[in-house]
N, C-alpha and C positions, 0 to 999 in steps of 0.2 A: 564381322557382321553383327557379332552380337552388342561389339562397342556400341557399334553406331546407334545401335535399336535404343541401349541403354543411353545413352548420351540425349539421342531423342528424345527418348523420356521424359528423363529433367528439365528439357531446356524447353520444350512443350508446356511443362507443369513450373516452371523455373515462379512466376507469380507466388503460385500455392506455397512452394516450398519456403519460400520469403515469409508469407504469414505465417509456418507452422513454426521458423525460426524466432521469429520476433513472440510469439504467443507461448511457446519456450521459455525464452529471457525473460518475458511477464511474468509468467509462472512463481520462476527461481524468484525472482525479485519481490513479488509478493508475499513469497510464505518465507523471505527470510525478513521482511518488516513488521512479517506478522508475532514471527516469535522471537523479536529482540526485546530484550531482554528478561527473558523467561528461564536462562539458565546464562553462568558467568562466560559461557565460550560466545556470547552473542550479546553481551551487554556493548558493544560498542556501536549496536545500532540501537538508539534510545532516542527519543521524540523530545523531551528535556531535560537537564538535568540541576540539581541544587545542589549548592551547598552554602555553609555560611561563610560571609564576606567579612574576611579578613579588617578591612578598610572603612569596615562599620563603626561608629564609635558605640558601638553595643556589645562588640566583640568581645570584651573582656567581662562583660556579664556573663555574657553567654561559660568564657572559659569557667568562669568560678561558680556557675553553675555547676556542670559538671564535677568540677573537683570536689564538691561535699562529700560524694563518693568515690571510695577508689574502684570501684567498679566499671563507673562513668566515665573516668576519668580518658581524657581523650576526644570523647564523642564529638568534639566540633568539629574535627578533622573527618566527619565521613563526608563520602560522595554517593547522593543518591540519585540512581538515571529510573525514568518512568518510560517505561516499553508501551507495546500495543494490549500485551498477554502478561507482565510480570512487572515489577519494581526488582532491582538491583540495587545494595549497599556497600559501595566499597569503603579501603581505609577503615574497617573498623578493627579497633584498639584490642593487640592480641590477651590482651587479661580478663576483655569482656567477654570475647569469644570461650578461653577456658573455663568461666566464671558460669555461662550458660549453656555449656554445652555444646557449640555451633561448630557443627562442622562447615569451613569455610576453605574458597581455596582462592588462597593467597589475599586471605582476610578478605576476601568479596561472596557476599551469600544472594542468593534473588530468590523472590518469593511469589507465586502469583498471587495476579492483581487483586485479588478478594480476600483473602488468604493475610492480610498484616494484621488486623486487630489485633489477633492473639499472638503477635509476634513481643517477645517482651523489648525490642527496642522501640516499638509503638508509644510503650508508656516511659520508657526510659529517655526518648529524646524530646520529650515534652520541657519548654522555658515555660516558665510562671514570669507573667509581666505585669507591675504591678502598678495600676493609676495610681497618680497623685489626687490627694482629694482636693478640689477647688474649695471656695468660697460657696459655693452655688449648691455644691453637694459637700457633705461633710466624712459619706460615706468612702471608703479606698476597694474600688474593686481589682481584682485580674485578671488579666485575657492570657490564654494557651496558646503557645506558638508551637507546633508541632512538624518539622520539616515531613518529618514521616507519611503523614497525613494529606501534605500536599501534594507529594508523589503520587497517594493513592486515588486521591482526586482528581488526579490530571489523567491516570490510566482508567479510572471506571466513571465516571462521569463527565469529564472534557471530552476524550480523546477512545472512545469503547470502539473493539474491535468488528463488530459488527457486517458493518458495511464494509468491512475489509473482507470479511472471510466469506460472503455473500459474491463478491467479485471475485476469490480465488477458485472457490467452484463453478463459479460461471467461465471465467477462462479455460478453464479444466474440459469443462463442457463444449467449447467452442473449438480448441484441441481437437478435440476425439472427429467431430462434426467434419471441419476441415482434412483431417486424414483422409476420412472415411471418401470424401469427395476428391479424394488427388488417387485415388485407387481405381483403378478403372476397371467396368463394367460389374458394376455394384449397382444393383437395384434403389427405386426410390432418392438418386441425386438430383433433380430436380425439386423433391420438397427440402432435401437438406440444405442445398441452395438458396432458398425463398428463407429458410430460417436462419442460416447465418445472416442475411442480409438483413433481419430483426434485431437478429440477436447481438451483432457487432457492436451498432451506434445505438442500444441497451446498456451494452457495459461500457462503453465508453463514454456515456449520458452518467451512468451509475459511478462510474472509479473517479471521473471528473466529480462529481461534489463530494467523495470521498478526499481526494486531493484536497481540493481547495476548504475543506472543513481541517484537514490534518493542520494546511498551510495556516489558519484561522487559529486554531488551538493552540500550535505552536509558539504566533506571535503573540497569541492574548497573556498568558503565560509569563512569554519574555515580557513582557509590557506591564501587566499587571501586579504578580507577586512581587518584584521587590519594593514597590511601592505599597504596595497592602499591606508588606512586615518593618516596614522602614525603614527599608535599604538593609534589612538582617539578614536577608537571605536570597545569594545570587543566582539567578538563573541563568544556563546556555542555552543555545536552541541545537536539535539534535540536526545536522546540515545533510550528515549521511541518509538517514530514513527521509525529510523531505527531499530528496536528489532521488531515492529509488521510486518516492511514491510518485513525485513528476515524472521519470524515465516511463516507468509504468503507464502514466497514462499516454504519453506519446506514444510508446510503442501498440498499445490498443485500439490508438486514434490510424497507426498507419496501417493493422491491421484491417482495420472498418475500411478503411481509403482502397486496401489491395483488392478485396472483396468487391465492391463495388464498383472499381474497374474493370475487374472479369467480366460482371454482368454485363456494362454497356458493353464491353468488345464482344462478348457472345450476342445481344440484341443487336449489335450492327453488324454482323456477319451473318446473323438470320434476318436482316430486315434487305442485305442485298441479296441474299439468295433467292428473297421471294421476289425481288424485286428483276430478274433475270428470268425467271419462271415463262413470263408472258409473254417475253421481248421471244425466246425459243419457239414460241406454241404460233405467233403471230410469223415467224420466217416458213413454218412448215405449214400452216394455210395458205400462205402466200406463193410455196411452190406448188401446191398442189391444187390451186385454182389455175396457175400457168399451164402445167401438167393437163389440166381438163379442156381448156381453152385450146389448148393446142390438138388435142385431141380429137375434139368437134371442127377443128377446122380443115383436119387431115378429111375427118368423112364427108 
């Protein structure tokens, strides 16, 4: 007997229990695109990543840059991935790491996103690129090419975490709400109700241009920097983090969808019941005018 009660249960609330699953998955999904790459066990979720292009014909500048110092020496070879929360450098050259101290592991260090100026491979993997002087100017200027730097601009001014972590508490919040409402005979469900119904197609209005700004950044990124350094410097696009931040929004979009189905099927369950109401009230006048009728005809 108790099965059955229990069984009822679920399959009663089977809806609810759908969006508490999927707003769940959100969750996980969110806060682990939030902190990629904020430490080395989670750089392989990263929004883009650089390094230098081999197949550049710049490339061998670039090496013999580096090799003025033996300290340097190496540095083309790193990989750096730009997170939501952190920059990660992998591949860096195990003499630089001893040379400044870095504790790294497995030669890959990440740093939050704010947090590189004072990092000394900031100033260390700076190219000096040196115009030629035209005709026109006589002067020879140089422009900085700083891989480093563009990481840090893709994490705090492209791609800032913001409106990500603005939606992982609101899901959080919509969580609790939803439980609260699969709980039965709990006070005040009816305004909980009316405010998921706000609050749902809120965050799923909110994570969608979160999405499509991540989708934006990504490809401006892939599109623009290697052209902006001239082909010196290749960009990936990170496929994992746009897959969970789309999944995410889907799943908040079916969230809002499950929601607002309850409600019409609760509104049409209460619109026939009242609707049954009259049709009762109009049979029992109706015998009980027979009733009278027949009564006065008896006397």
């Amino acid at each position: 007997m108790v099965a059955i009660s229990v069984i009822w249960f679920f399959t009663k609330r089977m809806p609810r229990i759908f969006a508490l699953i999927f707003n769940i998955i959100t969750i996980f999904l969110l806060i682990f695109l939030l902190i990629g790459c904020y430490n080395p066990a989670n750089e392989s979720t990263f929004l883009v990543k650089y390094t230098f292009d081999e197949s550049s014909p710049f490339y061998s500048i670039i090496e013999k840059s580096y090799e003025k110092s033996n300290t340097t020496l190496g540095l083309e070879n790193v990989i750096i991935r730009s997170g939501y929360m952190g920059v990660c450098i992998d591949k860096i050259p195990s003499q630089y790491s001893a040379y400044n101290n870095m504790t790294t592991s497995s030669n890959t260090i990440c740093y939050p996103r704010k947090d590189l100026s004072s990092v000394p491979l900031y100033k260390d993997l700076e190219i000096q690129l040196s115009n030629i002087a035209s005709s026109s100017s006589k002067t020879q200027s140089s422009v900085v090419l700083d891989i480093l730097k563009l990481a840090q601009i893709t994490s705090v001014n492209v791609l800032h975490p913001y409106v990500l972590m603005a939606t992982i508490i609101l899901t959080i919040l919509m969580f609790l709400f939803i439980l609260y409402v699969t709980v039965p005979k709990l006070p005040f469900k009816l305004f909980v109700n009316r405010f998921l119904l706000l609050l749902s197609p809120a965050l799923v209005l909110t994570w969608g241009l979160g999405a499509m700004w991540t989708h934006v950044g990504i490809n401006g990124s892939y599109r623009l920097v290697p052209s902006a350094s001239m082909n010196i410097i290749d960009v990936k696009k990170g496929k994992k983090a746009a897959t969970m931040a789309w999944f995410s929004f889907a799943f908040l979009l079916l969230d809002s969808t499950i929601l607002w189905l309850i409600y019409l099927r609760d509104r049409k369950s209460l619109k026939e019941e009242i609707d049954n109401v009259p049709c009762a009230q109009n049979r029992y006048n109706h015998y009980s005018s027979s009733d009278s009728s027949t009564l006065h005809s008896k006397v």
